[in-house]
N, C-alpha and C positions, 0 to 999 in steps of 0.2 A: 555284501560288499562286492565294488568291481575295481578290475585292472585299468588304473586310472593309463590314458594313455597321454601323449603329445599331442598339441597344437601348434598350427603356424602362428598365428598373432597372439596379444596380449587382447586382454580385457581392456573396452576404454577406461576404464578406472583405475589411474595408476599413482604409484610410490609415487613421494615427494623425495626428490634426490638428495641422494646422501655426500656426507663429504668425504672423514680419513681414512686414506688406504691401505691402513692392516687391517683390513675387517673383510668380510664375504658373507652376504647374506643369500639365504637358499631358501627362492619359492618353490613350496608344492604347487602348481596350480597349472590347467592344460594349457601346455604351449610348448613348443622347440625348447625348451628349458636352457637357458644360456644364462646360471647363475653368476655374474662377474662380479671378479672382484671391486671391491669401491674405486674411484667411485661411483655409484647407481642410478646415475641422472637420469635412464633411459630404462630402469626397472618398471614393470607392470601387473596390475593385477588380472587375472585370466577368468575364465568360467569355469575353467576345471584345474588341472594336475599343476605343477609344476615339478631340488633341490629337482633341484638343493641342489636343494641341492639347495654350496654350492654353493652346497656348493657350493652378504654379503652380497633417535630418530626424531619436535624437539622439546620440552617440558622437562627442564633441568632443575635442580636443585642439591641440596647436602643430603648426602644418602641414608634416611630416617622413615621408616617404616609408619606408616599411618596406626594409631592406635584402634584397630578394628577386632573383631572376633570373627573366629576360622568359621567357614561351613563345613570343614573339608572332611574335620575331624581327625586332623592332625595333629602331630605333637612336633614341638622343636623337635624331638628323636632327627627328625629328617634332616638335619640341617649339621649334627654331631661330628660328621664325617665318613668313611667310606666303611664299607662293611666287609668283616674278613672270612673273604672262601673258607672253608676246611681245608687245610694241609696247605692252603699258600696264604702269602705275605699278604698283610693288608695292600684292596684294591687301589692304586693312588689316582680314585677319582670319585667327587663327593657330589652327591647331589642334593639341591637345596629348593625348597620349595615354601622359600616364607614369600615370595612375591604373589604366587597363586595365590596362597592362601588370604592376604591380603584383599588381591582382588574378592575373592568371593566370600570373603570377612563384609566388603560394602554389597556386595549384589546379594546378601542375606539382610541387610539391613535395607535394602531397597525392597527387596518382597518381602519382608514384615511391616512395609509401609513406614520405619523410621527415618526421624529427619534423617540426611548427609549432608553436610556443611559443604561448598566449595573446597573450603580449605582442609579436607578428607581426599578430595581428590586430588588436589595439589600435591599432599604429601604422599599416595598410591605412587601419581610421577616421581615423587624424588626418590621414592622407597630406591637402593641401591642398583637390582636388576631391572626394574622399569628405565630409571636415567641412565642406565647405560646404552638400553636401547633405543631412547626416545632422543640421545644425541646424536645417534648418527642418522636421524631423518632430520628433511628442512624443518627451520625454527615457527613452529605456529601449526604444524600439522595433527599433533595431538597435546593436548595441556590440558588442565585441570578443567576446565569449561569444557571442550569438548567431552574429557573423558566424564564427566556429570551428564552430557547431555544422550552420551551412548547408554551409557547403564542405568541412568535414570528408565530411558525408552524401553530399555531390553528386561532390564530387575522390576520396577516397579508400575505401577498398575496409575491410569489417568485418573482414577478418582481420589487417591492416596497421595501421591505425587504431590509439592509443593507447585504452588499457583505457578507457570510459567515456566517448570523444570521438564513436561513430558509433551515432547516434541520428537516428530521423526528428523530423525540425525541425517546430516547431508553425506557422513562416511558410510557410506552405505557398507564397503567392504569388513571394517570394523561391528556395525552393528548385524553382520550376517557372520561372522564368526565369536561374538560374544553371546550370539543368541544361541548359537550351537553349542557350544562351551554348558552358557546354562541348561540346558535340556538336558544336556549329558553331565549333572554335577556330580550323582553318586561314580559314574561311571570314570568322570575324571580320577578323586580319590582314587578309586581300586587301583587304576592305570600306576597312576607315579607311586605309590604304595609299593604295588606290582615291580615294580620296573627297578624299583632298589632291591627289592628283596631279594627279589632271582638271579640279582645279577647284571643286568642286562645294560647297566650303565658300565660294568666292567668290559663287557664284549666289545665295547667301543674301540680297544685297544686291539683285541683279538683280531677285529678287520683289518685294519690297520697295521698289521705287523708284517712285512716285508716291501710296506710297502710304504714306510717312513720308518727313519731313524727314530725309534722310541725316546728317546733321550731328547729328543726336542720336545715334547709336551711339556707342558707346566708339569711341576707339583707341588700340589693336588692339578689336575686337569676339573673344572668345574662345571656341573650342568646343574643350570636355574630354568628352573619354570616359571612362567607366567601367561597372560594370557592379551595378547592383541591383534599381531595379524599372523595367518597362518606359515609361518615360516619358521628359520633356523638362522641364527645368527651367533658369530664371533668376536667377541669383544675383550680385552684387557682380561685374558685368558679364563674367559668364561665363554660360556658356550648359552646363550639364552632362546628356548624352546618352546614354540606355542604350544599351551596346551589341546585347543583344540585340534592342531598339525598332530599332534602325541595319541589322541584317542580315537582319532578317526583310524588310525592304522593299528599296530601291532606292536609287540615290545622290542621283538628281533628286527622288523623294519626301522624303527625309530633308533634303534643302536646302529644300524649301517646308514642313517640319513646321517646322522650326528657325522660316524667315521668318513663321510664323503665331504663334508664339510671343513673338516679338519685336513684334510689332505690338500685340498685348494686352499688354505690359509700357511699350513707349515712344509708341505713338502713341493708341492706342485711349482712347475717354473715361474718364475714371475714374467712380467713387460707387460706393454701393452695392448690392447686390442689392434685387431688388425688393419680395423676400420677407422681408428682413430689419425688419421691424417698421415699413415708415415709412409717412406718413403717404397721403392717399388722390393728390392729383396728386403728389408725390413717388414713389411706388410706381409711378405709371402713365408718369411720366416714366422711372424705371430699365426699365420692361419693354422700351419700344421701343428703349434705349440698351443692351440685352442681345443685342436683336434686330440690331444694327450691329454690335455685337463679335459674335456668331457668325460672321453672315455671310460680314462681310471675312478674318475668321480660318481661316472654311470655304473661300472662294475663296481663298485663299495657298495653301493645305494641299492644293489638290487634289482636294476633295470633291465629288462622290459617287465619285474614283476611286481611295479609300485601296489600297493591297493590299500584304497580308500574308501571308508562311511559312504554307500551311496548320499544320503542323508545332508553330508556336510555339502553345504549351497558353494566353497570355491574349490570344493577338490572332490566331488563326487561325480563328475560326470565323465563316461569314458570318451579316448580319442585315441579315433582310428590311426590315427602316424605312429603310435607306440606301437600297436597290434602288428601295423604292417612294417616296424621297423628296417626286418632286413631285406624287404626288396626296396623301401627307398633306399636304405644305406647303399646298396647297391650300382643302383641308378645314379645316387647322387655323387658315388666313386670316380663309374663310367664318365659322369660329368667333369670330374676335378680333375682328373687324369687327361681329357679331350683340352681342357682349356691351362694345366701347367704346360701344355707342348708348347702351347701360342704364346705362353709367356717365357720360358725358355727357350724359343726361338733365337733371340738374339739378347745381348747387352739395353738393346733402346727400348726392345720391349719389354724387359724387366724394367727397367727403370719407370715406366710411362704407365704398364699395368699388370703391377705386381699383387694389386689386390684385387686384383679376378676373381682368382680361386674364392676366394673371404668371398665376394660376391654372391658367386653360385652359391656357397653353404648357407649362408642367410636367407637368399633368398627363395631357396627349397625351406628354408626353417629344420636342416638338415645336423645343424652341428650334432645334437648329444646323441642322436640315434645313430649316425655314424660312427665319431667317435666313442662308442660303446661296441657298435659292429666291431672296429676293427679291434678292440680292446677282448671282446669274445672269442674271436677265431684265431687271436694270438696264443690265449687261454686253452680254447681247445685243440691245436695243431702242438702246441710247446709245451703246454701246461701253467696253471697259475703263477709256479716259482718263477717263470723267465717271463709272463708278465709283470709280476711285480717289478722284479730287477731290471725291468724299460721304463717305469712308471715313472723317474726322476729326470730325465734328457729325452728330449723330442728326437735326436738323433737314435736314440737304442728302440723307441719306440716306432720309429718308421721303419727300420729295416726289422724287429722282431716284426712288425705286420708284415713288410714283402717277404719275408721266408717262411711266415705262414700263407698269406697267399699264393705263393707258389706251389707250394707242398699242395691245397686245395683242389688246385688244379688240374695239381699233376693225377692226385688220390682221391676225386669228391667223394667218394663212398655210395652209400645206399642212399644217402639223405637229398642227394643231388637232383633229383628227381622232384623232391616238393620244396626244396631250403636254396635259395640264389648263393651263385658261389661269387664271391668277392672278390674282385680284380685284382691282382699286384698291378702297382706302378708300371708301365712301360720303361723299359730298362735305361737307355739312357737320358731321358729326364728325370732320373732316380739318382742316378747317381749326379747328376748338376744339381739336384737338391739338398743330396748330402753335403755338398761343398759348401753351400749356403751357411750349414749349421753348424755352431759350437760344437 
């Protein structure tokens, strides 16, 4: 396994846009990872990493489980609810795994070469966790037909296959992470097996604790497995997880993927992107509150330490922007710093181009490795607890950075020598940015 890293662009093969906005879905796959909240019109699939992040589809129906058999070797047990630590209170978070199992209830009926009706796959989509995900993708992008025409290709064999069923699928991204899924089936089982037993669905909360109001989570807080495209999504307080995203990594990774996704859904600020047409200190105000959802989302998650199944065809491949994170974070400061001067220059030129800054960070494909940088060196100047207590206001979050960048500074240490030290703000553009903000 390697340290999946960032890329600049997506993969041409991308998400069909999604529509409602309490949701956030989170690609692993290489790229500047900029998981946004919905809507996803402009989400992509990549050649390697991306959350999650994040960090936020259509074959709907009434939510009824296909009448299939598990390969998994599962029991309802999984589905019973949360399982109790020794000496504390039951976990209030369950995790449920009749959607996988479903699925590879038909992809064991497809390698034994038995018929699958259409309307098997029809109801896979309606099963509860699949419709929840397959609504918030555009309507026609996965349905029973296609999901036939994936797993037919991927489970069963051209000679077995019904007349007309075994064709190479046009979802290419689809059919290169159900074909991983299957390779890895025993391995799947062990994982989500694994992953209840130890706990590790409970740790979700353990990230997550100072750095959101507990008491906003559902309860139960819900995590469904299933298996379509490599990612992490939030929905009508369920938490729906690709299996193949799940096995490719680790059990500790995949509890801080989940908690970074949860944080951009119930704690993180809301509005909206920076790019999205608004006005000149509105746009300047979204870039830095973009800059605080990375971050915190990138510190949950584990970043710069993602690592991924070489093996897996959209997340196994490394990229070099992860590796080199903190000297572009860097660079890409020096830059944001060079051009709030010219936009704090006067009132006209805030008004006219206030979405500069958003500029440069896109187009370095700079957001989540910066905002991570500055979310680290907050970390380690101040410590986690005064990161955390910035993690909820872009305003607490900009000045905990300039007073660890300063202190940086003033103290590089020993590490100064091979580690880029991070600019603070130029001082009174810092503070006309403060003003800016709630």
């Amino acid at each position: 396994m390697r340290n999946i890293t960032q890329g600049t662009n997506h993969h041409n093969c991308r998400l069909p846009a999604a529509a409602p906005p309490q949701q956030t879905a989170r690609l692993w796959t290489s790229r500047d990872r900029v998981a946004t909240s919905l809507p996803l019109a402009r989400m992509a699939f990549l050649s390697l990493f991306c959350l999650a992040s994040s960090l936020l589809l259509g074959c709907q129906g009434e939510s009824q489980p296909p009448a299939t058999s598990s390969s998994s070797g599962q029991t309802a047990a999984s589905d019973q609810g949360p399982l109790t630590r020794e000496g504390e209170a039951s976990c209030p978070v369950v995790v449920q795994r009749r959607a996988q199992e479903a699925f590879m209830g038909l992809g064991e009926r497809l390698t034994e070469g038995k018929r699958v009706a259409l309307e098997d796959f029809q109801a896979l989509c309606e099963q509860e966790d699949y419709a929840r995900w397959l609504k918030t993708y555009n309507l026609g992008y996965v349905n029973g037909s296609i999901m036939r025409n994936v797993m037919t290709y991927v489970f069963a064999d051209s000679t077995t296959a019904p007349d007309g069923t075994w064709r190479k699928p046009k979802r290419k991204e689809l059919t290169q992470n159900f074909t991983y899924v299957k390779e890895h089936t025993a391995e799947v089982a062990e994982f989500l097996a694994r992953f209840e037993a130890e706990d590790w669905h409970c740790r979700v909360r353990d990230h997550l604790e100072g750095f959101i109001d507990l008491s906003l989570l559902p309860q139960p807080l819900t995590i469904s497995f299933l298996t379509l495209l490599p990612e992490i999504r939030y929905l009508e307080d369920h938490l729906l997880v690709d299996a193949g995203l799940a096995v490719a990594g680790s059990p500790e990774q995949l509890s801080r993927l989940i908690a970074s996704v949860v944080y951009r859904v119930l704690a993180a600020p809301g509005g909206r992107a920076p790019h999205e047409n608004l006005p000149g200190a509105e746009a300047l105000v979204a870039t830095y509150r973009k800059l605080l959802l990375e971050g915190i989302s990138g510190w949950l998650e584990g970043y710069p330490d993602l690592d991924f199944d070489n093996d897996h065809p959209l997340l196994g491949e490394p990229d070099l922007m992860r590796q080199e994170y903190l000297t572009r974070a860097a660079e890409a400061l020096a830059s944001m710093h060079r051009y709030l001067a010219i936009v704090m220059a006067s009132e006209e030129k805030l008004h006219l181009q206030g979405g500069l800054v958003d500029d440069v960070l896109r187009g370095l494909g700079a957001y989540t490795l910066t905002g991570y940088a500055m979310a680290e060196l907050i970390a380690t100047q101040l410590g986690e607890q005064q990161l955390a207590a910035s993690s909820r206001s872009t305003r607490a979050f900009l000045e905990a950075y300039q007073k660890a960048a300063v202190l940086a500074k003033e103290d590089p240490g020993e590490s100064s020598a091979t580690r880029p030290v991070l600019p603070p703000f130029p001082q009174k553009e810092f503070q006309a940015l403060l003003e800016l903000l709630p």
